[in-house]
N, C-alpha and C positions, 0 to 999 in steps of 0.2 A: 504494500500500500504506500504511496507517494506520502511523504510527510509535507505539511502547510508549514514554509515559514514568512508566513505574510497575514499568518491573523493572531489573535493572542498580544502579549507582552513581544515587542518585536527589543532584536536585538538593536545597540547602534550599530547604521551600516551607512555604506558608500555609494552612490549612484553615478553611472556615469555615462550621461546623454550624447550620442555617438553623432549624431547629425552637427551639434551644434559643441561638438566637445567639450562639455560642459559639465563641469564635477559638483558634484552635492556629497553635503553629510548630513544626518539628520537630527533634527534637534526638536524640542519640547511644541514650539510655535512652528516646525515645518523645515523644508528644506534649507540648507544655506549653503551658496554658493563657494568655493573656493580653487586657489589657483595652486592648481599639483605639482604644479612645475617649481614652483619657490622655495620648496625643502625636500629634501632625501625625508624617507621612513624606511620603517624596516617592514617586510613583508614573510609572514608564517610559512616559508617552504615546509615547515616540516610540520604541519598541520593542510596542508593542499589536499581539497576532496575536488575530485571529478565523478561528474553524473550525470541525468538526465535533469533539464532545468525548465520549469513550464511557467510563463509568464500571464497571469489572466488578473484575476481582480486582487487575489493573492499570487504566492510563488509556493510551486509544488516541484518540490523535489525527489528525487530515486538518486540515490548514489550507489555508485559502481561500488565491490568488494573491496579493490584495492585502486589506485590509478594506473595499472597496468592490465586490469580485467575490465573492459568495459559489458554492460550489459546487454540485452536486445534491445532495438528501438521498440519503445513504447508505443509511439503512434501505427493505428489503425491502419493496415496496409494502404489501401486504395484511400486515405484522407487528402481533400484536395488539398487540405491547406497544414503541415504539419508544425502541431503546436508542443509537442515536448521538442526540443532542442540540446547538444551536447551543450554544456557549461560547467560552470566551477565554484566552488566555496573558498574564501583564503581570508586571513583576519590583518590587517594590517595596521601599524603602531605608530604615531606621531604626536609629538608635545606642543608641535606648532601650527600643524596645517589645519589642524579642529580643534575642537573644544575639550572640558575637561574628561569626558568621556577618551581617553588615549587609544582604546582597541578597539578597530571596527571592523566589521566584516561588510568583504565586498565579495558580492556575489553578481553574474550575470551568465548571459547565455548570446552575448555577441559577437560576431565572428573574430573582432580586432579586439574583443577585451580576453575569449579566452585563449588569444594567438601571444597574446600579452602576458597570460600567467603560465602558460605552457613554455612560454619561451626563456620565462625569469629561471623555471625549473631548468629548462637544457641548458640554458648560460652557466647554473651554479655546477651544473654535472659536467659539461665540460671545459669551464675556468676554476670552476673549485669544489674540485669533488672530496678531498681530503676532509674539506671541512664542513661539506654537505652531509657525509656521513658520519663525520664527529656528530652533527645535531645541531650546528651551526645555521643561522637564518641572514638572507643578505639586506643589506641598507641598499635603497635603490633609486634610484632620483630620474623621474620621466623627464625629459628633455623636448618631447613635441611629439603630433599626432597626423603626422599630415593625412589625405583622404586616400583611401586605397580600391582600384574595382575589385571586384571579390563577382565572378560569377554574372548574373543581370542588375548587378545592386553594387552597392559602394561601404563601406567599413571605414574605418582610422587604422594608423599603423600606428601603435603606442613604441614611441623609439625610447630605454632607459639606457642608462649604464648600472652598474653593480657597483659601489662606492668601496665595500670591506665586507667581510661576514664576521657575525659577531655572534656571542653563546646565544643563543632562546632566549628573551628577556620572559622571565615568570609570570608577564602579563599574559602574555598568551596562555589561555586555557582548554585549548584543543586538545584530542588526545593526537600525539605523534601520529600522525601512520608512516607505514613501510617504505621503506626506499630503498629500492634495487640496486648495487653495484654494478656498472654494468659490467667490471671487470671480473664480479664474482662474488660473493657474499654479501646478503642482504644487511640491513643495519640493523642489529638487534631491537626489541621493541625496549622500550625504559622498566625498568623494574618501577614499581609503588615507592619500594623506599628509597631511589636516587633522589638527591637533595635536588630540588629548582636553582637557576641561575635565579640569582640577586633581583633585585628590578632594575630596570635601566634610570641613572639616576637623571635629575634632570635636566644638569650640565650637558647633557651630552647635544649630538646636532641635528640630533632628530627629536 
């Protein structure tokens, strides 16, 4: 059964209007605008769910087992118009770009946002895998979005760089999932009783 996470207690999250490149956070009185590109954050690779993503009056989600087993498509063979979508869940952590809320989860199901979190994942696996599977999460700062054709339709190209990786900050409250080596050995899952990284203090530049 698709789990709702669009009715209820919603979490804070991130929205990010693909036409008009335009990023929201969400806040008590509604949207509020801000500009991504003005500070690096750090982004939960090691909390990254891909799934099925269905956008209607709430958001219905089906996530795959692992990110490397995806599932059947959900939509009705012959539907003319197909409303579950591949997408993604990720929680991401900034002291500046929003408000006191620091973790928010950004989820979507756009072609240039999840081309954006799958590509954050291959950058870390192949410029830094050592520390992707230490459990390390990178700081990553979007630089620009230009328009991209994708098909009969048009997307964004969200271009970042990778800034550092850094331990988990203990905000993040996802559970780890699995990350495949691709040279060989999967990254163990976390024991209960490993200590959390510190919190990030808030000196730091994110």
């Amino acid at each position: 059964m698709p789990l709702m996470i669009g009715s209820g207690e919603v979490k804070p999250y991130i929205r990010w209007g693909v036409r008009e490149n335009l990023w929201q956070y969400s806040t008590a009185e509604g949207p509020m605008e801000f500009d991504i590109e003005s500070e690096p954050f750090v982004l939960d690779i090691q909390g990254l769910t891909l799934g099925w993503l269905k956008i209607d009056q709430g958001r219905e989600w089906i996530e795959w087992p692992s990110l490397y087993e995806p599932i059947a498509d959900p939509n009705p063979q012959n539907a003319p118009i197909k409303e579950w979508k591949r997408g993604f869940q990720v929680d991401l952590m900034s002291r500046k770009l929003w408000d006191e809320e620091t973790v928010r989860e950004f989820s979507s199901n756009a072609a240039g946002a999840l081309a954006f979190a799958t590509g954050v994942y291959n950058k870390c696996e192949a410029e830094h895998l050592d520390d992707l599977m230490a459990g390390k999460c990178p700081v990553v700062k979007i630089t620009g979005a230009p328009s991209k054709k994708v098909g009969l339709g048009t997307t964004r190209d969200i271009q970042f760089t990778i800034e550092k990786m850094i331990d988990r900050p203990a905000e993040f409250q996802r559970a780890a999932v699995e990350i495949r080596n691709p040279k060989g050995a999967a990254k163990p899952t976390p024991k209960q009783e490993t200590a959390p990284a510190a919190p990030v203090e808030s000196d730091e530049e994110f």
